[in-house]
N, C-alpha and C positions, 0 to 999 in steps of 0.2 A: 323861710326859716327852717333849718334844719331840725330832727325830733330831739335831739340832743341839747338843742339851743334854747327851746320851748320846755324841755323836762329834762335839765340833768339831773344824774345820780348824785346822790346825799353819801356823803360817806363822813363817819364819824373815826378820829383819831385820837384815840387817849394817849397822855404824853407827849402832846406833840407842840408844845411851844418853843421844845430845844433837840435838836442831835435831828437821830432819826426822824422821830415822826415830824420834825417841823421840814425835813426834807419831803417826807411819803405827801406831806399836805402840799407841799408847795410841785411837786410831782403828780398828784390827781389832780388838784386845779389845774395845772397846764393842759390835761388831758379834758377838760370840760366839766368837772364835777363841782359840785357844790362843797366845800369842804370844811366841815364841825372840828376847830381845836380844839381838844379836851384839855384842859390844864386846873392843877389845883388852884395856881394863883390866876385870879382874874384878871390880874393888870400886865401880866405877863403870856396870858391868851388871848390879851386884844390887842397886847403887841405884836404878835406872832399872826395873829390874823388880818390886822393890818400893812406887814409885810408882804404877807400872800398877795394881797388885795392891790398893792403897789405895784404888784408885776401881773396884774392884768388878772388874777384869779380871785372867783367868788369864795370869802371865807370869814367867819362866823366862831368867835371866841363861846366854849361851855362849860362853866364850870364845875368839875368831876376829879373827886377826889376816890378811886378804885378801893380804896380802904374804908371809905362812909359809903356803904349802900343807898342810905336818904339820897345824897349827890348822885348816884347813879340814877336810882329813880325820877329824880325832879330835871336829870337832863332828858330822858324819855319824855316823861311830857313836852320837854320846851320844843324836842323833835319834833314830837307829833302834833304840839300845836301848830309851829311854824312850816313843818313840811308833808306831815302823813303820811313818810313811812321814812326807812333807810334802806338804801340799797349795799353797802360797805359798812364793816366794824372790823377799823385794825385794833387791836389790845396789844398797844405798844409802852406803856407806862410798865418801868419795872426798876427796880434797886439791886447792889451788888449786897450790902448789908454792910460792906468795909468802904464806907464814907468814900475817900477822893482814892483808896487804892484797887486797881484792877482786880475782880475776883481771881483773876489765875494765878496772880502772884500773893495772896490775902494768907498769912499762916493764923489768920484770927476764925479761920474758919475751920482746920484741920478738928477732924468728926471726934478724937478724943479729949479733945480741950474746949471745944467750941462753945458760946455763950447759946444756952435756949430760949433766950429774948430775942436774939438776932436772928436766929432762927424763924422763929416765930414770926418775926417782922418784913423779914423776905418772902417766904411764903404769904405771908397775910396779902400784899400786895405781887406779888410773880403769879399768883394761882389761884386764891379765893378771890383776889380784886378782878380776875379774869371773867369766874365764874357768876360774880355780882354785876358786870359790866353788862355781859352778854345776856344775862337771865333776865335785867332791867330794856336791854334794846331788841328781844327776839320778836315780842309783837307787832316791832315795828318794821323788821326786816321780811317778817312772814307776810309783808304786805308789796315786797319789789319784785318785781317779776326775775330777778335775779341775785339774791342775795348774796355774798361774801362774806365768810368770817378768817380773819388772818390774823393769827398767833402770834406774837414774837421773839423767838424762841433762842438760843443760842447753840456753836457746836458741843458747847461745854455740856450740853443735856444730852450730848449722845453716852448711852451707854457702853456700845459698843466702840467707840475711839476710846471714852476713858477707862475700860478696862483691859487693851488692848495694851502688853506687857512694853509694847515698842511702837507705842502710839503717840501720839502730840501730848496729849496730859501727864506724861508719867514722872517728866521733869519736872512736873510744877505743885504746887504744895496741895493737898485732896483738901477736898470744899462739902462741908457738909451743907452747906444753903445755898448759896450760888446755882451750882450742878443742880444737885438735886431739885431744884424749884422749875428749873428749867427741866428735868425729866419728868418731871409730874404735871409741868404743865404742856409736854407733848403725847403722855398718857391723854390727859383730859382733851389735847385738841381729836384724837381718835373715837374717845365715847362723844363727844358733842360730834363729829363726822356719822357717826353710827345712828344716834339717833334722830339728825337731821337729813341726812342721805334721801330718804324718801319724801320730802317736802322740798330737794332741789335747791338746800342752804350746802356750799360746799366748801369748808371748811378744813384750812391749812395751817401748819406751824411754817415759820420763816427763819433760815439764819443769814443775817444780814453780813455774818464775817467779822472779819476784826477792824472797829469802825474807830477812828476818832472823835470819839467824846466824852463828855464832864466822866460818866459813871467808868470810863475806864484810865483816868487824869489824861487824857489825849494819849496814851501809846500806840493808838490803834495805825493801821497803816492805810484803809480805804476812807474815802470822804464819807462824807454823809447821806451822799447823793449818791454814790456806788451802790452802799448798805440799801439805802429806801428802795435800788431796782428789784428787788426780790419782794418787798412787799406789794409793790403795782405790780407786779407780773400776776403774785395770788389773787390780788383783789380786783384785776379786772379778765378773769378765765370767763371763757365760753362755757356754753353749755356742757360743752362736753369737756369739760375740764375736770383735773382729778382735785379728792377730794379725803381726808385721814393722813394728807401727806406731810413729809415734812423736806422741805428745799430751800438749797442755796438758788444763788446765782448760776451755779453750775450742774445744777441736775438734782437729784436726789440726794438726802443724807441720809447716813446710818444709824438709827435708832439706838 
């Protein structure tokens, strides 16, 4: 038996019963990992894990709601009782705040009209659920001999494209929540790089591209398995893999 075989990596994926993360999981499982659905609904994380499980990968519905800290917590224990540590946390659970309409196209967001409930409520889950996630699984990643933390981030949080006078965003309506949740949450993937750097956790934001699904009503133009290749690439780097960073598919993006 291979070491692989006898101790795969545990990797946990919030949000991941639909779109992307239910790609990224059905994409580490092919790869040999153990792999944790996080989903709010339970019945829709043991569908999803069941699918995995159909095509020949190990995976395990957990119920985690990124906006209830308790749910975060009580999924750490369930970890740590059933496996003692994790080796992977993608934080891919996130909201546009405009229901079934793409954030790029959303005028419900533009910064001088914009509702501060919705606000609030994207952020609560894009940034603080991020920070709750991770804060609840770091005792248990400080225990893999290679830990990963993967962001998931979009271009829309680059600051530099969307301030860029003759950039992709300039045609499209300004987003006080969307965007910006997404720049604060690759602020954050930086300080969590910084101060995990020395303990060998190495931690990336991901833009997965313009993907089709639910959160953008299907515009998008990559599958969902395109989008998930950027998250497996972060969540399975070598030692020597970078780490504060933030990438596509195709290299580096611009902050």
């Amino acid at each position: 038996m291979s070491e692989h075989t006898t101790h795969p990596k545990i990797a946990l994926i919030t949000g991941a019963n639909k779109g992307i993360g239910r790609a990224a999981a059905e994409q580490l499982a092919a790869l040999g990992m153990t792999v944790l659905i996080g989903a709010r609904d339970p019945r829709r994380g043991e569908e999803a894990a069941a699918a995995v499980r159909a095509r020949g990968g190990d995976a395990h519905a957990v119920t985690l709601d990124v906006t209830d800290p308790a749910t975060a917590q009580a999924a750490a224990e369930q970890v740590e009782e059933r496996f003692g540590r994790l080796d992977v946390l993608v934080n891919n659970a996130g909201i546009t705040g405009s229901g079934q309409v793409t954030p790029l196209d959303a005028h419900d967001q533009i910064p001088s009209s914009v509702d501060l409930d919705m606000v609030r409520a994207v952020f609560e889950t894009n940034v603080l659920g991020v920070i709750a996630v991770t804060n609840a699984m770091l005792p248990l990643l400080r225990r893999s001999p290679a830990p990963r933390i993967v962001n998931v981030s979009s271009a829309a949080g680059s600051l530099t494209l969307n301030s860029d006078p003759d950039g992709p965003f300039t045609a499209l309506p300004a987003s006080a929540a969307y965007s910006p949740s997404k720049s604060a949450l690759n602020a954050l993937t930086v300080q969590y790089a910084n101060e995990l750097r020395k303990d060998g956790i190495l931690v990336n934001a991901a833009d997965p591209g313009y993907v089709d699904t639910e959160i953008n009503n299907h515009s998008g133009f990559l599958t969902t398995a395109q989008g998930a290749a950027i998250l497996v690439r972060l969540a399975t780097l070598g030692a020597d893999g970078p780490t504060g960073g933030f990438f596509s598919e195709n290299g580096p993006m611009p902050w």
